[in-house]
Every structure is written in C-alpha cells, then in structure tokens.
KOLBALUM-462040 format. One record per residue (C-alpha): x negated, y, z negated. Coordinates in steps of 0.02 Angstrom, whole numbers, plus 50000, padded with zeros to 5 digits. Layout:
xx X | yy Y | zz Z;
...
//
This chain:
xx 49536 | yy 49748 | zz 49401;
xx 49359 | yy 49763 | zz 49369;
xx 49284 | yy 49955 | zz 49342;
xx 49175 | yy 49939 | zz 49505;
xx 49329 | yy 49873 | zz 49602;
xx 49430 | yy 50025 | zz 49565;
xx 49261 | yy 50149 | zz 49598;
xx 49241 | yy 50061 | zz 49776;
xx 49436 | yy 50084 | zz 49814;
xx 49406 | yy 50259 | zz 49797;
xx 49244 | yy 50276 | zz 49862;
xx 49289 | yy 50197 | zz 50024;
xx 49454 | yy 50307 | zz 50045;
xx 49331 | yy 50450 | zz 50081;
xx 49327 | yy 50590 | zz 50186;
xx 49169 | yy 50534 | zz 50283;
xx 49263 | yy 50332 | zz 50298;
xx 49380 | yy 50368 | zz 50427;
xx 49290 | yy 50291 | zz 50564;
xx 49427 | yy 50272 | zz 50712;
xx 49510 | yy 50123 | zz 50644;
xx 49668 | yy 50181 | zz 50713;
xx 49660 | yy 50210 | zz 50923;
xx 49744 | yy 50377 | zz 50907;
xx 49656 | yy 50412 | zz 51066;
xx 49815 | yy 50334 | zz 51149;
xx 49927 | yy 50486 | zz 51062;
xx 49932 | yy 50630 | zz 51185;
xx 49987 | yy 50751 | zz 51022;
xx 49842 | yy 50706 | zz 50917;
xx 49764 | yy 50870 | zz 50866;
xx 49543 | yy 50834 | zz 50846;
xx 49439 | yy 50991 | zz 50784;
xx 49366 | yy 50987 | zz 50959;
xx 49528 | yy 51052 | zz 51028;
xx 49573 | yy 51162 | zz 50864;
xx 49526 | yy 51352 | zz 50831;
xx 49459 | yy 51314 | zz 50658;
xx 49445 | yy 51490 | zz 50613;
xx 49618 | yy 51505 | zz 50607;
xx 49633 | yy 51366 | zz 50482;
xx 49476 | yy 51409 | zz 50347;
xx 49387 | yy 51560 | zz 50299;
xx 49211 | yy 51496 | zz 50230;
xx 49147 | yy 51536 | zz 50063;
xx 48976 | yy 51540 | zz 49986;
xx 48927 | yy 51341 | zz 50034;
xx 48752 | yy 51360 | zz 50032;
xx 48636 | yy 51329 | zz 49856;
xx 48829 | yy 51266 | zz 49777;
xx 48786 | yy 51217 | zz 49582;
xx 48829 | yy 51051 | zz 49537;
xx 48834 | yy 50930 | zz 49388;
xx 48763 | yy 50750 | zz 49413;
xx 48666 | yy 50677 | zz 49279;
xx 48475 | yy 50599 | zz 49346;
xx 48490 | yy 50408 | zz 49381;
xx 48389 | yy 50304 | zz 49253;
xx 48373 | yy 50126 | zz 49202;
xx 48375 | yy 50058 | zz 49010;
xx 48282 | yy 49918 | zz 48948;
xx 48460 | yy 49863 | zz 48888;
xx 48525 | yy 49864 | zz 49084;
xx 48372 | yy 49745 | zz 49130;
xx 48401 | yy 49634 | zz 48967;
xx 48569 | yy 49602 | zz 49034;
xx 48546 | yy 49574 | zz 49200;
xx 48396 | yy 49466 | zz 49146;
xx 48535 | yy 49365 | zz 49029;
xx 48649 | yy 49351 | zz 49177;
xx 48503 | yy 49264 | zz 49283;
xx 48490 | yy 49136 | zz 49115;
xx 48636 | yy 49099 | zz 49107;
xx 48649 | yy 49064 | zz 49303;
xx 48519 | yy 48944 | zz 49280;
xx 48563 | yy 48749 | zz 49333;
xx 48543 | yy 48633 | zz 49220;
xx 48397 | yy 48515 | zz 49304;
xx 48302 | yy 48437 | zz 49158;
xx 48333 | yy 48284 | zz 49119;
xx 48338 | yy 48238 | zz 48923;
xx 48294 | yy 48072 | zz 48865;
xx 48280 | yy 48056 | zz 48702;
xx 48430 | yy 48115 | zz 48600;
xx 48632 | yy 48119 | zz 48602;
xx 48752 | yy 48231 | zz 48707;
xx 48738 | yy 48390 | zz 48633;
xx 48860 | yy 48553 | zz 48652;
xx 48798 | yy 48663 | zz 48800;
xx 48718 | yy 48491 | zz 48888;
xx 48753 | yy 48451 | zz 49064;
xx 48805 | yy 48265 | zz 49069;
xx 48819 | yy 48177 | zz 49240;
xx 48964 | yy 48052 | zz 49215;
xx 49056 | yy 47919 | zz 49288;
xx 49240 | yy 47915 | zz 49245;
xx 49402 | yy 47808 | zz 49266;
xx 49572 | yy 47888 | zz 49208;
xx 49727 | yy 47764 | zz 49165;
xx 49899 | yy 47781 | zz 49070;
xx 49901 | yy 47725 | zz 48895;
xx 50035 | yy 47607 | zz 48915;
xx 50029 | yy 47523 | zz 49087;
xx 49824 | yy 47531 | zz 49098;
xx 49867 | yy 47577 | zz 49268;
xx 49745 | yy 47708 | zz 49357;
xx 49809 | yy 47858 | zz 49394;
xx 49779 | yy 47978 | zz 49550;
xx 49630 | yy 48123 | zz 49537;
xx 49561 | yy 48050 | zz 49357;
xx 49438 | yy 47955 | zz 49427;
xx 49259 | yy 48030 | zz 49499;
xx 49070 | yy 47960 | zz 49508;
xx 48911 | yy 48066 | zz 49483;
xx 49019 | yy 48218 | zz 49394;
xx 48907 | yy 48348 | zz 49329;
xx 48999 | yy 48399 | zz 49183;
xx 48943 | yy 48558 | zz 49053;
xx 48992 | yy 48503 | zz 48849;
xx 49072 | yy 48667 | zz 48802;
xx 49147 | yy 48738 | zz 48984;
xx 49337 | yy 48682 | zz 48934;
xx 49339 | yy 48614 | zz 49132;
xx 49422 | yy 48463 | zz 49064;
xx 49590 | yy 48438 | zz 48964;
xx 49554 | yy 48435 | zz 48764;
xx 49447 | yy 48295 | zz 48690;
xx 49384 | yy 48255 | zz 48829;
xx 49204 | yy 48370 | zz 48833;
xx 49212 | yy 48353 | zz 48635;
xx 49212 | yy 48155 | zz 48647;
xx 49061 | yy 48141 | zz 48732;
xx 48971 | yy 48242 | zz 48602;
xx 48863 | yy 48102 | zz 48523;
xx 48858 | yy 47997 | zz 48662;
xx 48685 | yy 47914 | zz 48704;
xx 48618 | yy 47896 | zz 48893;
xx 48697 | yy 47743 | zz 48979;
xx 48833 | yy 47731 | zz 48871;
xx 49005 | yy 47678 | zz 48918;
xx 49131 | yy 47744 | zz 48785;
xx 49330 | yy 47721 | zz 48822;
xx 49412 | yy 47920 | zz 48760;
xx 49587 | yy 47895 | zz 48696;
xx 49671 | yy 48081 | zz 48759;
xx 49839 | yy 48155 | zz 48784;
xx 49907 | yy 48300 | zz 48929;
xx 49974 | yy 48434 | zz 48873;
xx 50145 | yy 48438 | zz 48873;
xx 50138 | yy 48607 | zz 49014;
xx 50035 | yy 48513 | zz 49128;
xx 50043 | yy 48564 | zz 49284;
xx 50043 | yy 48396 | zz 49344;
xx 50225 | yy 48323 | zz 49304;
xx 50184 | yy 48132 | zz 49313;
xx 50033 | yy 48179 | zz 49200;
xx 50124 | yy 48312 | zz 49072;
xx 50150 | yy 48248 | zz 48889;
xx 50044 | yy 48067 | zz 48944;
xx 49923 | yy 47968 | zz 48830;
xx 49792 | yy 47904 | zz 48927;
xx 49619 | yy 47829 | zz 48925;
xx 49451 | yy 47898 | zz 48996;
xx 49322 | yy 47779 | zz 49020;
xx 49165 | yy 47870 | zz 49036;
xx 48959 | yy 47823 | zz 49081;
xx 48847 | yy 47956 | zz 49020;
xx 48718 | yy 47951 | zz 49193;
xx 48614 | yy 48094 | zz 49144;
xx 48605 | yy 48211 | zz 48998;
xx 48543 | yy 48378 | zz 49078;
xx 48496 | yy 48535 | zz 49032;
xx 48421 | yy 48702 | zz 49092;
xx 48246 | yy 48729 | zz 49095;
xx 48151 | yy 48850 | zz 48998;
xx 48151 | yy 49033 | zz 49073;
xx 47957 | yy 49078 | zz 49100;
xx 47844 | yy 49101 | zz 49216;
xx 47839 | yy 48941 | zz 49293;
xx 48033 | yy 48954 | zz 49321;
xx 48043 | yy 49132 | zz 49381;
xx 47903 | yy 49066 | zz 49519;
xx 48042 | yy 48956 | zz 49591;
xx 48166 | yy 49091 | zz 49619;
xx 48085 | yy 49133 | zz 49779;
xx 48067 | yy 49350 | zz 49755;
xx 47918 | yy 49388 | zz 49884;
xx 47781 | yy 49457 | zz 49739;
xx 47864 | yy 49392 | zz 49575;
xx 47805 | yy 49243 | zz 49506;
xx 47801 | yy 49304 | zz 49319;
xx 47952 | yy 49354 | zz 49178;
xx 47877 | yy 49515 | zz 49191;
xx 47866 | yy 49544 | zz 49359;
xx 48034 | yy 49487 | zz 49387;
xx 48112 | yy 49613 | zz 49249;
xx 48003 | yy 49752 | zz 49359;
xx 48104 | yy 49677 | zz 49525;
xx 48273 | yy 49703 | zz 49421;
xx 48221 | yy 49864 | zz 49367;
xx 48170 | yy 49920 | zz 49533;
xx 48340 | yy 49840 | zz 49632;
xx 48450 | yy 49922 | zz 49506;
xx 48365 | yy 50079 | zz 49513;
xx 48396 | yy 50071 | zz 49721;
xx 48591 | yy 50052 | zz 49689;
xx 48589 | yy 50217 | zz 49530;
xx 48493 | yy 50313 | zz 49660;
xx 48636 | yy 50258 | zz 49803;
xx 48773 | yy 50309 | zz 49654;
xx 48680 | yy 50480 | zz 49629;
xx 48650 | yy 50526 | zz 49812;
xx 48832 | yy 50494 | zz 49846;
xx 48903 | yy 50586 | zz 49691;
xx 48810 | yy 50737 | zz 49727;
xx 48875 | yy 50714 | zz 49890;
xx 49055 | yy 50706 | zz 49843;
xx 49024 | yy 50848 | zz 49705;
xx 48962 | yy 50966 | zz 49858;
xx 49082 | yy 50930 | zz 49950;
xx 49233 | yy 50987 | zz 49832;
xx 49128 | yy 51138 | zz 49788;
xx 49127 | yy 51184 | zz 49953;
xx 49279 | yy 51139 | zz 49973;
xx 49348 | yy 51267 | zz 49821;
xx 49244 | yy 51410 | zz 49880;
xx 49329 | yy 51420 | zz 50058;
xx 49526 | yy 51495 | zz 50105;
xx 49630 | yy 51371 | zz 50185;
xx 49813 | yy 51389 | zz 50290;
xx 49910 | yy 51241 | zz 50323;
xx 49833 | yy 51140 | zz 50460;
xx 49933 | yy 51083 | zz 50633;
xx 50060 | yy 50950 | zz 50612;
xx 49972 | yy 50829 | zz 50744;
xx 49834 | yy 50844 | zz 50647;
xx 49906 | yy 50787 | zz 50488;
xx 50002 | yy 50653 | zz 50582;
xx 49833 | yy 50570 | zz 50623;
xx 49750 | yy 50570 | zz 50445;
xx 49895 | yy 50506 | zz 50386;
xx 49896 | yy 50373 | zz 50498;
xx 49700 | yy 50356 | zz 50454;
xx 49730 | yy 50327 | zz 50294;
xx 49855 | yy 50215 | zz 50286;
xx 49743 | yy 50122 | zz 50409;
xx 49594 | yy 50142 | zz 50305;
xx 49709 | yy 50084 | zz 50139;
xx 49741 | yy 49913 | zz 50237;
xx 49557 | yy 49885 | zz 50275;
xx 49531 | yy 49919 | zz 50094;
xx 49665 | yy 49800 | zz 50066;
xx 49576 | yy 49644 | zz 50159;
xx 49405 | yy 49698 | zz 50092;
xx 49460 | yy 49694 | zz 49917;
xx 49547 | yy 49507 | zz 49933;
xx 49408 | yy 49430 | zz 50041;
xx 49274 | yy 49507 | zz 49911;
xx 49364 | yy 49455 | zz 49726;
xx 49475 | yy 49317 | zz 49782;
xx 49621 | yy 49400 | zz 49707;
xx 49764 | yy 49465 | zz 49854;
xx 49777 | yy 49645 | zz 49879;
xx 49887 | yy 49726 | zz 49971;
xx 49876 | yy 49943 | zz 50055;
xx 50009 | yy 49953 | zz 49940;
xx 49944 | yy 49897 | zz 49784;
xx 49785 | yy 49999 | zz 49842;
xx 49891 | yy 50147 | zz 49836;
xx 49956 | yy 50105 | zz 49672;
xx 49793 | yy 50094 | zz 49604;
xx 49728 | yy 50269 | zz 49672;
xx 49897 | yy 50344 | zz 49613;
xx 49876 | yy 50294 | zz 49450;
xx 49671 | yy 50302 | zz 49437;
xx 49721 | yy 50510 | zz 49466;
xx 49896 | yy 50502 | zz 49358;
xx 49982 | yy 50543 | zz 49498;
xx 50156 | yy 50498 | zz 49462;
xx 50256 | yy 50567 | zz 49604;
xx 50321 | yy 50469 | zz 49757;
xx 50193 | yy 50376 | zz 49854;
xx 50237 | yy 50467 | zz 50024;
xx 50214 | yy 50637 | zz 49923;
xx 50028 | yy 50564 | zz 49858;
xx 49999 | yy 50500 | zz 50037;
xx 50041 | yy 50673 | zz 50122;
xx 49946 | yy 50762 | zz 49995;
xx 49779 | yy 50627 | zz 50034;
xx 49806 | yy 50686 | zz 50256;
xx 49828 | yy 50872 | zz 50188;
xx 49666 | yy 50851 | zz 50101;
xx 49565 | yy 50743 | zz 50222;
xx 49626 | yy 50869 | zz 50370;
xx 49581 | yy 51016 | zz 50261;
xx 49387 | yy 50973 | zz 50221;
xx 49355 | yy 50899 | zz 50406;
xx 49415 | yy 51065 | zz 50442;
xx 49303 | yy 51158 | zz 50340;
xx 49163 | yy 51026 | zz 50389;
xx 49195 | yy 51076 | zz 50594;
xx 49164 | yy 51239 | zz 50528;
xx 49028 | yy 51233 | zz 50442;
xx 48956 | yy 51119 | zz 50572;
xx 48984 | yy 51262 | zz 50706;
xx 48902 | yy 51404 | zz 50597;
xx 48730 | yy 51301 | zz 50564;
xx 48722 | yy 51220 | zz 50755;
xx 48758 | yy 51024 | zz 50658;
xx 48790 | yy 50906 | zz 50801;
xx 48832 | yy 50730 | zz 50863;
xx 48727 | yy 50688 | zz 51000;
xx 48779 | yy 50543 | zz 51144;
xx 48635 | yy 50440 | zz 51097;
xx 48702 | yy 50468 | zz 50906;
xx 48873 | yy 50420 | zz 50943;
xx 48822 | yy 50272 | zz 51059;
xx 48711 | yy 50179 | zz 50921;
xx 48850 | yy 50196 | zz 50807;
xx 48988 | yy 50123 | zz 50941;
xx 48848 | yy 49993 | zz 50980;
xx 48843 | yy 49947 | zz 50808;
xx 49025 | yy 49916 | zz 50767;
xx 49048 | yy 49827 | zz 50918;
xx 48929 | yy 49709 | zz 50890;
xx 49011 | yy 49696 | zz 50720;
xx 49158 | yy 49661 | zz 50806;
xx 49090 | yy 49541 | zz 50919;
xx 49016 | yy 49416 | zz 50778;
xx 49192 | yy 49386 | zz 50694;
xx 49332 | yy 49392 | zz 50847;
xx 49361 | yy 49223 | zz 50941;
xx 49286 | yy 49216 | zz 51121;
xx 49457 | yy 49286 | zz 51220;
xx 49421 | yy 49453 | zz 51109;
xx 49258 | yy 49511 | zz 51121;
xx 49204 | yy 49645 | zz 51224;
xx 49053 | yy 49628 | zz 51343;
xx 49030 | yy 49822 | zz 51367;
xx 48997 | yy 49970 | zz 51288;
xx 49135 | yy 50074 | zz 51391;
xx 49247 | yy 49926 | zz 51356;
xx 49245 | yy 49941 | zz 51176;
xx 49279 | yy 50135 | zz 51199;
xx 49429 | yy 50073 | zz 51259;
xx 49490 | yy 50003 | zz 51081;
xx 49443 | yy 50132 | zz 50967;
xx 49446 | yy 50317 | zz 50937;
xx 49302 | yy 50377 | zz 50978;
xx 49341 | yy 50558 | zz 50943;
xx 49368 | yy 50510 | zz 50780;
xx 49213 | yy 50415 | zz 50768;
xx 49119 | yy 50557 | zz 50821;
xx 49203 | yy 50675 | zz 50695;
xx 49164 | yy 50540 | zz 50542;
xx 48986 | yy 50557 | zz 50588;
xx 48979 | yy 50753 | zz 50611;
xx 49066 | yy 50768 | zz 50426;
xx 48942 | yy 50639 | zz 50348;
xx 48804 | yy 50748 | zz 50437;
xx 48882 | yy 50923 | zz 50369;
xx 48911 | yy 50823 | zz 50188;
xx 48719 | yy 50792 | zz 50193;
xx 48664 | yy 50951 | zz 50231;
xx 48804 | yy 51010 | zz 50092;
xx 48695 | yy 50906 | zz 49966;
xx 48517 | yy 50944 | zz 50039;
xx 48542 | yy 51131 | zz 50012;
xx 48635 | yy 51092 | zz 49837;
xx 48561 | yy 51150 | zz 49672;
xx 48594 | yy 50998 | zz 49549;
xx 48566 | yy 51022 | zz 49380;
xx 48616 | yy 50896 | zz 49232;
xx 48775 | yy 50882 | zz 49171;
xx 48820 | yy 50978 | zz 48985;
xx 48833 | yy 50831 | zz 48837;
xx 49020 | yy 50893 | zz 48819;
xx 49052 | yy 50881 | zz 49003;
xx 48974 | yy 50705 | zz 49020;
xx 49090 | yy 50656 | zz 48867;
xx 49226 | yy 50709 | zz 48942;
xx 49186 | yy 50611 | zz 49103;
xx 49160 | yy 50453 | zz 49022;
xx 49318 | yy 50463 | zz 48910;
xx 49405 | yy 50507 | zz 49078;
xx 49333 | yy 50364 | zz 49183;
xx 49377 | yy 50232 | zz 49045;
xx 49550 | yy 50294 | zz 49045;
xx 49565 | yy 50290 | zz 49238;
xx 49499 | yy 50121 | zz 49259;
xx 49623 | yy 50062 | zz 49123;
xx 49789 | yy 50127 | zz 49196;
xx 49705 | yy 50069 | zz 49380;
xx 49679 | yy 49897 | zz 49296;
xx 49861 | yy 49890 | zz 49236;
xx 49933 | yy 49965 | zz 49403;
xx 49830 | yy 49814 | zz 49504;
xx 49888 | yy 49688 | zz 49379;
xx 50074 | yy 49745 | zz 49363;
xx 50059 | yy 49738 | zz 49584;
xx 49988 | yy 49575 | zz 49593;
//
C-alpha cells in the first residue's frame, strides 16, 4: 500500500470524521454530550498556549523537478516521425493479424487496427515490441513469436504463432517547452517557468493543508494529556464504537473506488493495528479507538462549554444541506430526499452537530497553540518511525488482500 494510502486511512479515522454515518438517533440508550454531565467525566488541564512540534511546510526544487518529470513522462506521444526506423521509447500505430504457426488459422483477440503501441512498455508478449524495432513507416513485416508456456490464455499457452504487423505511424512525444506547456490549459501559465511556479504553488497548498492539520492533531493530544479522565458511560462508548466501525467501512469503499485495489473495514483495521504495532485482538484495539474517541469529544464538550464555542442552526443546516445534496447526486431516483427535514430523518444529526463543535474546539486548540520546530533528533526519530509504520501497514494490506 502506498505511504499516502496508509496516512489517509488514519487521517480519516479521526476524531473530528465521525459525521453521523450511523442513525444512532433511532437508539433510545445512546448517551450525546448534550445529555452528559461532562464534569464528571474530565477535569481540564492547562489547554491554552499548548507547545507543539511541527516542522514549517516548504517546497524543494527537487519536489518540483519531480513532479515536473511526472508531467513528461505523462506526455502523449503526438508527433509524427517520418524519416527514420522504429526506435525504443517510439509510439508506433499498428495494424496487426495474429494466427497459429501450424494451421495459419487466426486466432481470437490477436487481431486489432489503428493500435497505438509504446516500443519498450512490455504491453505485448516477448518479441513482439522488440521486432518492430527497425521497422520503417508502411512496412508490413510477418513476427515469428511463441506464448509463454503460463499463459493465461489455455488455447494460447506454449503456441508458436505469427504476427503480421503495418507500422501506420511512428510517434513520439513532443518537446517539453513553452509552446507545449501553453497547451496544457493552466489559466496564467503558458511558459516552463511559469508552470514549475504553478507546481510549486499547488504543492505548497496541499504541505500547508498537511501542516494545519498536524498541528491540529498535535493540539489535540496535548490537550488531551494535560486533562484527568474517568471512564465514560457505556451508551456512550456503544455509539463510537459503532461510529467507527461505520466510519472503517466508508474507509473501506473509499480506499477501493480510489486505488482500484479491494479493501475491506477489516483489512482497514489491520492496517491501523499494525501502522501503531498494536498486536492485541482487534475487538481490544477497536474498544480502545471508542474509549479514545469518547474521551477527547468529551474533553472537546468541555472545553467548548468553558470558552462559549457553539454550533449554530444555520451552521448545522449548511452542513446537512451539503451532505444531502451529496447524497442526492449518487442515489437512484426512489432514494433521494426532496427535504431538508426529510434527510434529518436518515442521519444523526446529534452526531453531526457534535463532529462540527469538536472540529470548531480542535481549531481554536491550534489557533491558541504555540508551534515551534521540531528538534533534528526528534524529526529523525519521526521519519525512521513513519518508514517503519508504512512498511508493516504495507505488508498487513498485502497479506489481507
């Protein structure tokens, strides 16, 4: 699993993500901080002008060169070549016909016209890319091959057969300059330079995003260490843990509609377990993720009381507003909802309100942080840990898929 898919699994099983995926609403024993004494739950500490470590977003000339490399090598071949041979790395537009050795009969899927074809991309079984190497433009050259023996395709495993091949058009990508970058379309860039100031700038947007939320989550567990906790209510853990198992399953779908690779809340949990090594039972880690969650939105409610933080209606409505018209664009006709009050009706909205109060509280956590840069050991440490993490995470997906 890629490092940033095993950061967003974790960032989106948050604190502040539970947003009333679950209708607990319809469980008369849920417990909400609206109907809890918090004080009896968390004594406050000191969570005000909290110190915190996050090192200052910045931007190398390497990051752009890379991400400037990734748009080259993204680049369609559209130039069409005249005057030499097939070279390695070309694009060659081809006509093919595919038949067995021995009969000179065709055989089913080898046969295609107008195939844009890249010398080098291993698309097609061996000798095939390598034989046109050489070949001139127009040329019809017959390419004596065999299947490998593990083919998937039993009729075609182990076969000799012949490829006759046109070479249509010998391509190749144009030169990366200004008069390229002006095609991209990027409202103001129309120069290399300009567009490795765009890159710059974009990737700058998503370290500043990354900073802002890590000072966020680093105020938040400093907070959270400074205050005195007692066990919260039982209904109250109940519902977390049914948020999060919720939340684990949206994760889930997210994950496999965003890589293409199947993911299921358990292998999501696998992945967190093993991203902390954690290597208890998963209902232990899952109890001690709702004993958590219920904890801080505790200590949030409290904190939320003691500086006057609210949700207003209006607040709450524009958010409801917003997810159901979410909800709306991707659920057939019989399931969307024409009103407001009628998509109350499907969700928690207690629970909705109580996400947005804690991202509120988390904010003002931040705002009235004092962050300072990280010590060289410390951010040592932290990268030797992260690699670590997103190793065993990357086996645990892998071993779950």
């Amino acid at each position: 699993m890629k490092k940033m898919a095993v950061a967003m699994l974790a960032a989106l099983l948050t604190v502040s993500s539970l947003t009333g995926c679950s209708k607990a609403g319809n469980d008369t024993n849920a417990a909400y901080l609206k109907d809890t004494d918090l004080s009896k739950y968390v004594t406050l500490g000191d969570y005000k002008n909290l110190t915190v470590e996050v090192a200052s977003p910045e931007v190398t000339d390497d990051e752009v060169a890379s991400y400037i490399q990734y748009v080259q090598n993204s680049m369609a071949a559209t130039v069409e070549v005249t005057d030499r041979a097939v070279q390695t790395g070309d694009t060659v537009n081809i006509d093919y016909a595919g038949k067995y050795a021995d009969s000179g009969e065709a055989f089913d899927g080898g046969t295609a016209q107008g195939y844009n074809l890249t010398i080098g991309s291993h698309t097609f079984i061996d000798g095939f890319e390598d034989g046109l190497i050489g070949a001139e433009l127009g040329q019809t050259l017959d390419l004596n091959l065999k299947f490998p023996d593990s083919y998937s395709n039993a009729d075609l495993a182990g076969k000799d057969v012949i490829f006759t091949v046109t070479v249509n058009k010998i391509l190749i990508k144009p030169d990366f300059d200004d008069a390229y970058v002006a095609t991209l379309g990027i409202e103001g860039v129309s120069t290399v330079d300009e567009l490795s100031n765009y890159i710059k700038g974009k990737l700058m947007e998503d370290k500043q995003t990354s900073y802002d939320t890590s000072v966020q989550n680093e105020a938040l567990e400093a907070a959270t260490n400074g205050c005195m906790f007692e066990n919260p209510p039982q209904a109250m853990l109940d519902r977390f843990a049914g948020l999060y198992a919720d939340q684990m399953e949206q994760v889930a779908q997210y994950y496999s509609a965003s890589y293409g690779q199947s993911m299921t809340a358990d292998s999501v949990l696998q992945v967190l377990m093993s991203q902390e090594g954690y290597s208890g039972e998963a209902e232990d880690y899952k109890a001690e993720q709702a004993l958590k969650l219920a904890k801080q939105y505790i200590m949030l409610g409290a904190i939320a009381a003691q500086e006057g933080i609210e949700v207003t209606e209006d607040e709450l409505n524009e958010k409801l507003t917003s997810d159901m018209e979410t909800a709306n664009a991707s659920a057939a006709d019989s399931d969307k909802v024409d009103s407001l009050d009628a998509y109350k009706e499907t969700v928690d909205v207690e629970n909705i309100r109580e996400s947005l109060l804690s991202k509120k509280v988390i904010e003002f956590l931040a705002t009235n942080a004092n962050v300072v840069e990280p010590s060289d050991d410390a951010e040592a440490t932290e990268e030797t840990a992260a690699e670590e993490n997103t190793e065993e995470a990357s086996d645990a997906s892998e071993d779950g898929e």
